[in-house]
C-alpha positions in Angstrom: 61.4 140.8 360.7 57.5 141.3 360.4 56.4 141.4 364.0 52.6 142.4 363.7 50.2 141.8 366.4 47.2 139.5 366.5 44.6 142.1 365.4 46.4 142.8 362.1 47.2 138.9 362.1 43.4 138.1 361.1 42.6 141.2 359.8 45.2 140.1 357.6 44.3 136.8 357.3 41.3 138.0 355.6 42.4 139.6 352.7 45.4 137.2 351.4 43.3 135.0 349.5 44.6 132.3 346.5 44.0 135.6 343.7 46.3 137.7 346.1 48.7 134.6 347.5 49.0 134.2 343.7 50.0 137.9 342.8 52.8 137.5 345.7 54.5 134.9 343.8 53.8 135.9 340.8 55.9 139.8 341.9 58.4 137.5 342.9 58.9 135.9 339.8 57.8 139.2 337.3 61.4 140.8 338.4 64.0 142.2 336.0 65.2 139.5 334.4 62.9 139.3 331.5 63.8 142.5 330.3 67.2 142.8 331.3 69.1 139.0 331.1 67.1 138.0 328.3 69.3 139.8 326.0 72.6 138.2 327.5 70.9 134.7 327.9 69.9 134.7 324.3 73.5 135.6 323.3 74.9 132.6 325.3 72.6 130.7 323.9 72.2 130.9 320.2 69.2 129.3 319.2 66.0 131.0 317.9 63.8 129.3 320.0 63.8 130.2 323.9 64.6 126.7 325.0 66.7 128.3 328.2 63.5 129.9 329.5 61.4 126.8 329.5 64.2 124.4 330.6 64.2 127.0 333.3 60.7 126.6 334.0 61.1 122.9 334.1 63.9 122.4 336.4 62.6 124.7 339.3 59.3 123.3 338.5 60.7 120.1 340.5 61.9 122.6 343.6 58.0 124.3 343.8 56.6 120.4 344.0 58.7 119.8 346.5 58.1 123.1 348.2 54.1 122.8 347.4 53.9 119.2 349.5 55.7 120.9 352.1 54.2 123.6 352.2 50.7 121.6 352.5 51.9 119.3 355.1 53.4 121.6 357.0 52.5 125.7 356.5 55.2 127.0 358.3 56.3 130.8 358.6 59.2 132.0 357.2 58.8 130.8 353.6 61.4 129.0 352.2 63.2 129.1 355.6 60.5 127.5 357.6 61.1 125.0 354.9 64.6 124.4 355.6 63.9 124.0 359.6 61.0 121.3 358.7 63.5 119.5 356.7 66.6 119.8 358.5 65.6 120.7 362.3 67.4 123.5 364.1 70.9 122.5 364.2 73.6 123.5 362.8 72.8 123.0 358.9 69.8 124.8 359.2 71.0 127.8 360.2 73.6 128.1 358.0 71.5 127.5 355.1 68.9 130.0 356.5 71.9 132.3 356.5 72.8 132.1 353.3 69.0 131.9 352.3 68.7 135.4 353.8 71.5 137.0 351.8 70.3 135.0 348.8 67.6 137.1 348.7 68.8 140.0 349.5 71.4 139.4 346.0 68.0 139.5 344.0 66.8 142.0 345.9 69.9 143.7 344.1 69.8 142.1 340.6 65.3 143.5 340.6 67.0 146.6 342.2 70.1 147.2 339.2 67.4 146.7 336.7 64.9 149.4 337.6 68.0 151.6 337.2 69.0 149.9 333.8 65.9 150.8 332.5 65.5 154.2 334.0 68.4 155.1 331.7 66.6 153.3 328.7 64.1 155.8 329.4 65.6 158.9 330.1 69.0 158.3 328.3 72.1 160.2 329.3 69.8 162.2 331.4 71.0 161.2 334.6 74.8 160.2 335.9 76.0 156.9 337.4 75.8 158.4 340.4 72.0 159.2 340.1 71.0 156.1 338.7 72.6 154.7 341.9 71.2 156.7 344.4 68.0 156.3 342.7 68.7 152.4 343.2 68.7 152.9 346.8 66.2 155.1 347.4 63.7 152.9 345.5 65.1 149.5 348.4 64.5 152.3 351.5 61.4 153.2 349.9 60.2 149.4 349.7 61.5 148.3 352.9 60.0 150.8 354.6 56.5 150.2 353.0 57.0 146.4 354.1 56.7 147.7 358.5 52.8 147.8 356.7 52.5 144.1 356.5 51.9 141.4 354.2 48.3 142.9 353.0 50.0 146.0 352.1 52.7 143.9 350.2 50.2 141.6 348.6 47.9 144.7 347.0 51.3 146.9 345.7 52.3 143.8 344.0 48.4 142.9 342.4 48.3 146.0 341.4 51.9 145.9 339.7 51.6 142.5 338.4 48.0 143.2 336.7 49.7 145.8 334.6 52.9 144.7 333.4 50.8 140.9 332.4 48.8 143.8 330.5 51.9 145.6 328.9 53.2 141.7 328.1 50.0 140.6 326.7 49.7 143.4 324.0 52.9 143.2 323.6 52.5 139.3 322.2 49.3 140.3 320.5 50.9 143.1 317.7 54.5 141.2 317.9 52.2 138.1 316.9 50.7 139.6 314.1 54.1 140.5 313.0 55.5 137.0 312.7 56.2 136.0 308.9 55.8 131.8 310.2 57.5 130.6 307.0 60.7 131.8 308.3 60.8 130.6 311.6 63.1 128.1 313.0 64.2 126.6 316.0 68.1 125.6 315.0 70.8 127.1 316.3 72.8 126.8 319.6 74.8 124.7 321.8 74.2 122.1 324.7 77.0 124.2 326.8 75.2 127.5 325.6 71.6 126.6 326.8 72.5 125.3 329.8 74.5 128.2 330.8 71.7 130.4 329.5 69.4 128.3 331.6 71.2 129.0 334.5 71.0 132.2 333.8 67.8 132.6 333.4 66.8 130.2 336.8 66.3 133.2 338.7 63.4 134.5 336.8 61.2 131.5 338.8 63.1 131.6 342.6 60.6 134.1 343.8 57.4 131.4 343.9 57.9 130.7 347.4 57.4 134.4 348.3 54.3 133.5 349.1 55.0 131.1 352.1 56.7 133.8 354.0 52.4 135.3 354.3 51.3 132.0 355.6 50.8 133.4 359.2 48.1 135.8 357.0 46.5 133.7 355.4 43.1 131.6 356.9 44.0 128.2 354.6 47.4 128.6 353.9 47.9 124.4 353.5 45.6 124.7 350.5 46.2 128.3 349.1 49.9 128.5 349.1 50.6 125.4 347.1 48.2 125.9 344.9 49.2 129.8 344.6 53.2 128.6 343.7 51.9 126.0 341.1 49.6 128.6 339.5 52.1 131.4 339.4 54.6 129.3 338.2 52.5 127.9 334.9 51.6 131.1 334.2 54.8 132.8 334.4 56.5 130.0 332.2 53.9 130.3 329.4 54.3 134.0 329.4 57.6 133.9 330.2 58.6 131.3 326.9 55.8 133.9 324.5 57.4 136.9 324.8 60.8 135.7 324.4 59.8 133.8 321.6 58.3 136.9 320.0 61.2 139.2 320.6 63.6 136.6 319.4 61.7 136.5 316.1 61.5 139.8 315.5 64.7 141.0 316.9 67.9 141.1 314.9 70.7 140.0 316.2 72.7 143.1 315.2 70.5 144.9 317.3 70.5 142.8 320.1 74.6 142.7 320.3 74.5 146.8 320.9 72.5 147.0 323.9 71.5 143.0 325.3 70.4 144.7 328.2 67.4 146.4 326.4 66.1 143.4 324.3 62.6 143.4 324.8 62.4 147.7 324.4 64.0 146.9 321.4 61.9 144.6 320.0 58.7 146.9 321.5 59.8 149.5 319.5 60.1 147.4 316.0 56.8 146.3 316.5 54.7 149.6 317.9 57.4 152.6 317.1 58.0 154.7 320.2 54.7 154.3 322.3 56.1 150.5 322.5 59.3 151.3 323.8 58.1 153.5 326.3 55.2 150.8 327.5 57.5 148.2 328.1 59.9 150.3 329.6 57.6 151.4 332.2 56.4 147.5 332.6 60.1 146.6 333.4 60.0 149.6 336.3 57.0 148.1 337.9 57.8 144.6 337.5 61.7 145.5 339.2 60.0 147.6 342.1 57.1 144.4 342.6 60.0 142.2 342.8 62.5 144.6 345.0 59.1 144.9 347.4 58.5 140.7 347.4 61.7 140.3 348.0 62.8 142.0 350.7 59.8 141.2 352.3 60.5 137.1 352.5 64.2 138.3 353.2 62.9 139.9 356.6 61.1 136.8 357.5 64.0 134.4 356.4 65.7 136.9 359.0 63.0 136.3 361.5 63.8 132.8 361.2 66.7 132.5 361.3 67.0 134.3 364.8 63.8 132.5 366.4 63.7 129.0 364.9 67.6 128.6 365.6 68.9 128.4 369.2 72.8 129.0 367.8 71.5 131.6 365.9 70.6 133.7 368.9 73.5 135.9 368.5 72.1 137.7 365.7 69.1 138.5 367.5 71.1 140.4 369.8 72.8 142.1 366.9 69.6 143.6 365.5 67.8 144.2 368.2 63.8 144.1 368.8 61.6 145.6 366.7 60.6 145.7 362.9 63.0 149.4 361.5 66.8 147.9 362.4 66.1 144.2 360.1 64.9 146.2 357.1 67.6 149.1 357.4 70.4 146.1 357.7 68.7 144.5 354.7 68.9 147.2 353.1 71.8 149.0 353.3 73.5 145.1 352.5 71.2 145.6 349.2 72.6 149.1 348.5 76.5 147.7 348.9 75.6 144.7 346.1 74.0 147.5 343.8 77.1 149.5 343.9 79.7 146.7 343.9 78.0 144.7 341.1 76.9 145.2 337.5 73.4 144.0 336.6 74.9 140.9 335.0 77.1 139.6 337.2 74.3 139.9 340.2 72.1 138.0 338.1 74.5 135.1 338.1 75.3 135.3 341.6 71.5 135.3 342.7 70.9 131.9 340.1 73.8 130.3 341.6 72.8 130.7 345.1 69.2 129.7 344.7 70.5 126.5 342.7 72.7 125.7 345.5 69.6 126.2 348.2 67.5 124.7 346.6 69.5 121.1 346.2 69.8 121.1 349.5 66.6 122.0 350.6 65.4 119.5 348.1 67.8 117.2 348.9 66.8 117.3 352.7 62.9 116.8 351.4 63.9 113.0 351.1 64.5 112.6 355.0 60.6 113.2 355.5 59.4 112.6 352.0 56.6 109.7 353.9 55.1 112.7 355.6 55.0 114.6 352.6 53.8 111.8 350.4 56.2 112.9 347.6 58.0 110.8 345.4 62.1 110.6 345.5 62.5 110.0 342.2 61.1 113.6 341.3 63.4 115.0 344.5 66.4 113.3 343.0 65.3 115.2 339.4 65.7 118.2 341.0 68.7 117.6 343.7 70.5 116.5 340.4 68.4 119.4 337.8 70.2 122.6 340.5 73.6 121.2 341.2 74.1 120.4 337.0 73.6 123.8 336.4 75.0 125.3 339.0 77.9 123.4 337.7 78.1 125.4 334.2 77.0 128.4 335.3 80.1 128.5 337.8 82.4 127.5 335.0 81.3 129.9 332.8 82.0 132.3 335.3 85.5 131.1 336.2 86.0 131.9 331.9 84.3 135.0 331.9 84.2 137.3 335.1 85.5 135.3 338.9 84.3 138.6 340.2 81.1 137.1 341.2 82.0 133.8 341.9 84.7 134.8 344.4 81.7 137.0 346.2 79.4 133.8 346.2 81.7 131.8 347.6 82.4 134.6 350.4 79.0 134.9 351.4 79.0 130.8 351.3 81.8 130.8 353.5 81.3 133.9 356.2 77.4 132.7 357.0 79.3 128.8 357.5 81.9 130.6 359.4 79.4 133.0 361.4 77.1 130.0 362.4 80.1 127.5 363.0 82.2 130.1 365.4 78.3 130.4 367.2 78.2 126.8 367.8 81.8 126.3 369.2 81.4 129.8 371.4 78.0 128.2 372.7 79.5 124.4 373.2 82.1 126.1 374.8 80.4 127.9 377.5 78.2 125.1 378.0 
């Protein structure tokens, strides 16, 4: 949790502004999945055109309206949790979905976490063992949760600062790779309707960290105004950007190539178009852009946490299990971080993280139509996206089922211990009462 006191409140308060409330979300969004799933999500998909990235865009385009009218009708802290409380109330749905919200994050915590140590090895080769890689992995979450007991200010500059330079390693990355484009031979065939949905799904969790932002609305002096319009901002940007350089890389990048290492599409494709100095650009853009993310991240995770013990009377029992104080919710966050980066490779987290924010974000979308009059938000455009996150959820949990349960079977034991955890709360609470 992010217990600060009043003084560092408004000091606070002065300094996240709509440029830095935008470089939040943004860090939340720049993660690991550019360069790491792009490879895999091309591969599923087939076609030479990165329609999974901007059907991607689309669908959780309909989740950050619906967050951005809540959000402006009622700030609340928290982020997507406070959310889930405005829509839902306290009970018993609330904080099991606030639960599960909580280790949701903490999965992509994982997924931004596995691919700073993907690319590490890209970098350094076979220079460091498994066993590094992974301890490096969880030094770089302790090192990030630790630099979150600063505050949101402190979270909001790392993640300007990381942001600014990536976009800058992206943008000349799209400038030579443009120049390099013979247009007479592109095309946009290929691929299948099962394939680009699954690849879409994939690819969803690219866009979950918008609302990042929301958990800094306690810092911010107009946070009605500047977080909505700091989720829609990010998000345009990221899709445009997002859609170019895959574009670019698919162009350029033969498929033979891609099929050796999917993992390392875009420093492939960096290094076809600007030789070694490329590779090694874009390799350190995918290290900042992983630790932003890992530093977003489990920053709205601790106040999802924070939430989820003070907004939920049955969820009281976890406040007693971590105590008072900021150190013990970080060191629980991350050392549940640290078990997902050694259980899980970078792949299968990547699906688990997209399925769990689809499933979230139906219901928290879905539960945006009880008090859509407040809002002043349109239910056909809920129902778009209620219907957008279950469909692919739906394929990406088949495709799972054909190609690795593994992470299914976790996702739907995390589904089922936080339902079990809050249910055995309520009855233990009824009962005594």
């Amino acid at each position: 949790m992010m217990n600060t006191t009043s003084a560092t409140s408004s000091q606070a308060s002065e300094n996240i502004g709509l440029l830095s409330a935008t470089t939040m979300s943004l860090s939340g969004m720049m993660g690991s999945g550019l360069f790491t799933v792009l490879g895999f999500a091309f591969l599923t998909a087939g076609t030479h055109f990165p329609f999974p990235f901007l059907l991607a865009g689309v669908a959780v385009f309909f989740t950050v309206y619906s967050c951005a009218k809540i959000s402006a009708a009622f700030p609340a802290k928290g982020g997507p949790a406070g959310y889930i409380v405005t829509v839902y109330g306290d009970g018993f749905i609330a904080g099991w979905m606030n639960l599960f919200f909580y280790l949701g994050f903490l999965i992509s915590t994982a997924l931004y976490a596995s691919g700073f140590t993907e690319f590490i090895t890209v970098l350094t080769g076979n220079f460091f063992t498994p066993l590094d890689l992974k301890l490096i992995g969880a030094a770089l979450v302790l090192i990030f949760s630790l630099l979150n007991l600063l505050g949101a200010r402190i979270v909001g500059i790392a993640g300007s600062i990381a942001i600014g330079l990536v976009f800058l390693a992206l943008l000349g990355f799209s400038g030579i790779g443009m120049a390099q484009i013979n247009f007479s031979n592109v095309t946009l065939l290929g691929g299948s309707f099962e394939g680009i949905a699954i690849a879409t799904g994939m690819l969803y969790v690219n866009y979950q960290g918008f609302a990042v932002v929301s958990s800094a609305a306690g810092s911010m002096t107009d946070p009605k105004k500047t977080i909505p319009r700091a989720m829609i901002i990010a998000t345009l940007l990221i899709v445009c950007l997002y859609v170019l350089v895959s574009w670019i890389a698919i162009q350029l990048t033969p498929i033979s190539l891609i099929q050796t290492n999917p993992g390392n599409m875009l420093g492939i494709s960096a290094k076809l178009i600007a030789g070694d100095s490329g590779f090694i650009v874009i390799g350190l853009a995918a290290l900042l852009a992983s630790a932003a993310a890992v530093n977003a991240t489990i920053f709205t995770a601790s106040k999802v946490l924070g939430v989820v013990v003070d907004a939920h009377p049955k969820s009281q029992w976890l406040g007693k299990l971590i105590g008072e104080g900021q150190i013990r919710p970080l060191l629980i966050s991350a050392i549940i971080v640290i078990g997902l980066v050694l259980g899980f490779p970078l792949e299968i987290v990547g699906k688990m993280a997209s399925m769990a924010f689809l499933i979230l974000f139906a219901v928290m979308t879905f539960g945006h139509l009880r008090i859509r009059q407040q809002t002043g938000t349109h239910a056909w455009i809920l129902w778009c996206g209620v219907i957008i996150n279950v469909s692919l959820f739906i394929f990406l949990f088949i495709d799972g089922l054909k190609s690795n349960p593994s992470g299914n079977i976790a996702l739907i034991i995390g589904l089922l211990a936080t339902f079990g955890l809050q249910l055995s709360y309520h009855f233990t609470k009824a009962a005594k009462q």
